[in-house]
N, C-alpha and C positions, 0 to 999 in steps of 0.2 A: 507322761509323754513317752511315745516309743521311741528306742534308740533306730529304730532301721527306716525311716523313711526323712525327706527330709525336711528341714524344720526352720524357722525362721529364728535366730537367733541374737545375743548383742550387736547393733549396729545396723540393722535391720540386715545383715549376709544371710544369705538361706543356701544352708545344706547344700551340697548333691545329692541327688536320689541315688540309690546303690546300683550297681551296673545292670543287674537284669534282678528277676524275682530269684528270689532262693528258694532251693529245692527242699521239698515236705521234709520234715525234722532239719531242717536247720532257719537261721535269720542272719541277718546283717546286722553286726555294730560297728558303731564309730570307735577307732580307738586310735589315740597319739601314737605317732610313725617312730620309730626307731631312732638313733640316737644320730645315723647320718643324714636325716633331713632335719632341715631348722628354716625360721622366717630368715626372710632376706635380708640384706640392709639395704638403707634408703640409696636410693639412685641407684643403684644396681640394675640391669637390663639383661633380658631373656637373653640365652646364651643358644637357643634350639636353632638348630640346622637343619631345613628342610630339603624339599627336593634340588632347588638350585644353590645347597649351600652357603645361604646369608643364614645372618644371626636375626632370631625376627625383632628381636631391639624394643621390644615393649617391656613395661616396667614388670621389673622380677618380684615375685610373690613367695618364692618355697626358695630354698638354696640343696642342692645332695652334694655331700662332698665323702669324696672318695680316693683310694688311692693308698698304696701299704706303706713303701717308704717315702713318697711326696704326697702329700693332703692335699685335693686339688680342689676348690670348690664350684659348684656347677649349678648358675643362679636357672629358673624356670619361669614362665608366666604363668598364673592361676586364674581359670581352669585351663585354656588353650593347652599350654605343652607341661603341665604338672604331673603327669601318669598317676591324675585321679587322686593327688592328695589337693586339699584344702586347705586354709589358715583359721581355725576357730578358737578364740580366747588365747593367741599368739601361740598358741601349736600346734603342729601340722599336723592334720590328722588323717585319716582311709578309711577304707570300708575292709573289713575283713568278713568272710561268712564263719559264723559258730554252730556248733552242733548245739540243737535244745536241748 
């Protein structure tokens, strides 16, 4: 199974497809997000602020928590306003391009 397209996985979630094609010598893989994105907790609601700054209030899927001396955390909807991360086998995951 290739890693760079997407793919129907546990639970029947499928993948996102990777943002555009990637460019000759390179491909797309999936890999778990860094240590400030995590799953959300339950009941938790999309914290995104759009153009008329409301929270859009749909149920949170990814959480980023940020912040040097207060740790803030900052729930997202998935896909709507996740910036492209996903929830697969309870990790967040992205798209990164790699050199072949």
């Amino acid at each position: 199974m290739s890693n760079d397209a997407a793919v129907t996985v546990t639970g029947g979630f499928t993948r996102p497809e990777p943002p555009h094609a990637a460019e000759a010598g390179h491909h797309w893989e999936a890999v778990q997000e860094g240590s400030e994105w995590g799953v959300a907790e339950p009941g938790k609601k999309c914290r995104y602020r759009g153009p008329a700054e409301h929270s859009c209030g749909a149920e949170a899927g990814v959480v980023l928590t940020r912040g040097i001396s207060r740790r803030i955390p900052w729930n997202y909807c998935v896909p709507a306003h996740s910036y492209g991360r996903w929830v697969e086998d309870g990790k967040v995951m992205t798209w990164h391009l790699k050199e072949d």
